[in-house]
N, C-alpha and C positions, 0 to 999 in steps of 0.2 A: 574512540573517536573524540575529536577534539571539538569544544560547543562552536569555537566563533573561527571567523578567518578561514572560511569553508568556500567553496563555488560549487552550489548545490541544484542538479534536477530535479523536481519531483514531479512525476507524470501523474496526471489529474488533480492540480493543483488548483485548480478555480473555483473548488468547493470541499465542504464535506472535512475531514481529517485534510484532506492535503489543501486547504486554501490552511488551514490552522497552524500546520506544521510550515507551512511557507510561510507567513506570519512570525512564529516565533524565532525561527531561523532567521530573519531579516533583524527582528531587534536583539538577537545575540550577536550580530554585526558578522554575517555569510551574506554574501551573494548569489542569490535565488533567482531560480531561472523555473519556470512552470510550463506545462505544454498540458491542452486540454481539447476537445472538438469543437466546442462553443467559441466564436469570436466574442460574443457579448460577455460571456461568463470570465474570459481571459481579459477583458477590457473594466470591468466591474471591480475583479480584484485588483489590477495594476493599478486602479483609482483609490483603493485600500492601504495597499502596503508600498512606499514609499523604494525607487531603484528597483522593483520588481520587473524582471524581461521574462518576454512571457512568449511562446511560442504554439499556434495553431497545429495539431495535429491527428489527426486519426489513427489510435492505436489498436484499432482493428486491424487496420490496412498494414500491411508487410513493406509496400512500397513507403507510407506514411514513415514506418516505421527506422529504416534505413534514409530516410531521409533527415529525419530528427537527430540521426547519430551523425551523417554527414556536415552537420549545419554546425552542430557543436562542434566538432573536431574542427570545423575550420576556424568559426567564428569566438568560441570557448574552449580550446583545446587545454586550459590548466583545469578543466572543471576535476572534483575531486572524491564529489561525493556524486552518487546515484539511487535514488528512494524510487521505488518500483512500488506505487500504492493504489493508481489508478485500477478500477475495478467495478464490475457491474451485478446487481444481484436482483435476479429473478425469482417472484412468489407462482410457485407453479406444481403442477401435479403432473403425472407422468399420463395420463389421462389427457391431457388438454391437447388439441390437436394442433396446436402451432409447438409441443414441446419440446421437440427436437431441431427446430430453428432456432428457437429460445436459448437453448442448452446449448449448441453450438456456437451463440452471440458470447456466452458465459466464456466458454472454454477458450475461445481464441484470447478475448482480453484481458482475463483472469490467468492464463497458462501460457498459452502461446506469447504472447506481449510480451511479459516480465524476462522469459528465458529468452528469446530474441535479444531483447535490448541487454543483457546482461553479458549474452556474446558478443553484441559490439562494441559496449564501453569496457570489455574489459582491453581491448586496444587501443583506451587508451595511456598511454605511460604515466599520467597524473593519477589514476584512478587512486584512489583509497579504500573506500570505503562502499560496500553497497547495503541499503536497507530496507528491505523486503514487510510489505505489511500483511499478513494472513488475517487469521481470527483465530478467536477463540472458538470456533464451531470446527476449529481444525482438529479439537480435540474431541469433540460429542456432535454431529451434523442435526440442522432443524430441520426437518423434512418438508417443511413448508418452503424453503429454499434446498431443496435437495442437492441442483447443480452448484450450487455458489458453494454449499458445504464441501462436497466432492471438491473442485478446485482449490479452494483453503487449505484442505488437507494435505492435494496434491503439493502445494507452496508452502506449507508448511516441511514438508518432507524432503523437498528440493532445497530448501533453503539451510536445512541442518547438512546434508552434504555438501551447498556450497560452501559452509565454514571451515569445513575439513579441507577442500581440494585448493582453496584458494590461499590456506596458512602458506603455502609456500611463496608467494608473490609477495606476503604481507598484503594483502585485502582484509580488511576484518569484513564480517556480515554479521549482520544487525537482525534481529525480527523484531519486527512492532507487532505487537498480540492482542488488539480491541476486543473492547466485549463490543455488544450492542450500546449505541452511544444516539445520542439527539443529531441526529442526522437524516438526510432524506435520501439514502443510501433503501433501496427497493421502492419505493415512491414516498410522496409525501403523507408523514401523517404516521408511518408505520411505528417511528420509533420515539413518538414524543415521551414514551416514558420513561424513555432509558436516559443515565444521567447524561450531563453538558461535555461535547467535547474539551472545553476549558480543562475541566476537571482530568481529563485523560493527559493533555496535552501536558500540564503541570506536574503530573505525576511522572509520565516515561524523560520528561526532559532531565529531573532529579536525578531515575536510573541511568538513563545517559552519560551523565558529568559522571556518576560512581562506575561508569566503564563497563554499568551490565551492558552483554548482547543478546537480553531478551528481554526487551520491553516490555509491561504486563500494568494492567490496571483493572482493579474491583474482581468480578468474576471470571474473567480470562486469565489472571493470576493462578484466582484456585483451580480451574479447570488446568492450565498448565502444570499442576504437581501433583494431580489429582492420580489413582490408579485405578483400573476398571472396576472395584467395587464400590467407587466414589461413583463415577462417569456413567455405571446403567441405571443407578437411577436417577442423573440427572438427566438423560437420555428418557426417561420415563416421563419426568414433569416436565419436558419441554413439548414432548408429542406424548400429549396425553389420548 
């Protein structure tokens, strides 16, 4: 993928990695378009990042969803790239009596979302490129996030046979591989110790220019090349 002279979506872009990635993507001179549920949040960053269009949408919603692909095709039909990052993660025990609402909140917009939308941009003709953000709990799950592990996984998995079925079209597919980052990605507070999205963000752009299609920074790295006698015991110290 090529860094600049892009028309780029990234669904939940009003914060978190994807307000960061729409940022960097903007001063490597793409045209970034962001859709989020937050009017205010989509209104805050367009105040941030300079030619930023920004579109309201509920990617829960299926109807939202098909709507977002219609708006583009009419109004952006060269767009070229597609970043599927939007994503919600729930602190939860399987115990708790709202858990399977919860987990069902997880599953549509972490699963459901990305593969929808992925079936409808790929009609479009400009398509190039899509890039799928999982984690690195794709490869060892926190069980403190049980469901968001499960779906990474799932998107993890998904996303390595999109690579395959898509060489035919010329799509390349991208995975961006987070570790835990300073984010307020499960609520606020949870991940003040994990380093600066800065720091990530500068790192996979480097991989990028060098043409890798997997992204990887700090410990998502090594969990990415990790093999299960690596992986149980970091499955151990994570849920001790």
């Amino acid at each position: 993928m090529k860094a600049s002279n892009n028309k780029i979506l990234i669904t939940g872009g009003a914060s978190g990695i994807g307000f960061a990635m729409a940022e960097r993507f903007a001063n490597e001179q793409n045209t970034v378009i962001i859709c989020g549920r937050r009017e205010a949040a989509l209104a805050e960053a367009a105040e941030k990042i300079p030619g930023l269009i920004t579109r309201q949408c509920d990617l829960s919603s299926e109807q939202d969803r098909q709507a977002l692909y219609d708006w583009i095709a009419t109004e952006h039909g060269d767009l070229n790239v597609l970043v599927n990052n939007a994503g919600i993660q729930n602190w939860m025990s399987v115990s708790d009596s709202d858990f399977y609402q919860r987990a069902k909140q997880e599953i549509t917009t972490n699963i459901e979302a990305p593969l929808h939308l992925t079936s409808l941009f790929l009609n479009l003709k400009s398509l190039e490129t899509v890039m799928n953000v999982t984690s690195g709990l794709s490869y060892v799950p926190f069980t403190k996030v049980p469901v968001y592990s499960a779906t990474k996984a799932f998107f993890h998995s998904f996303t390595t046979s999109l690579q395959y079925l898509l060489k035919d079209k010329n799509i390349e597919v991208i995975e961006i591989i987070p570790p835990a980052l300073n984010t307020d990605l499960g609520g606020k507070g949870l991940h003040d110790h994990a380093p600066p999205v800065s720091e990530f963000i500068e790192a996979i752009f480097n991989q990028l220019k060098e043409g890798r299609t997997a992204l990887t920074f700090g410990f998502s790295e090594a969990l990415s090349k990790a093999g299960q006698e690596v992986l149980r015991p970091i499955f151990s110290r994570l849920n001790p």
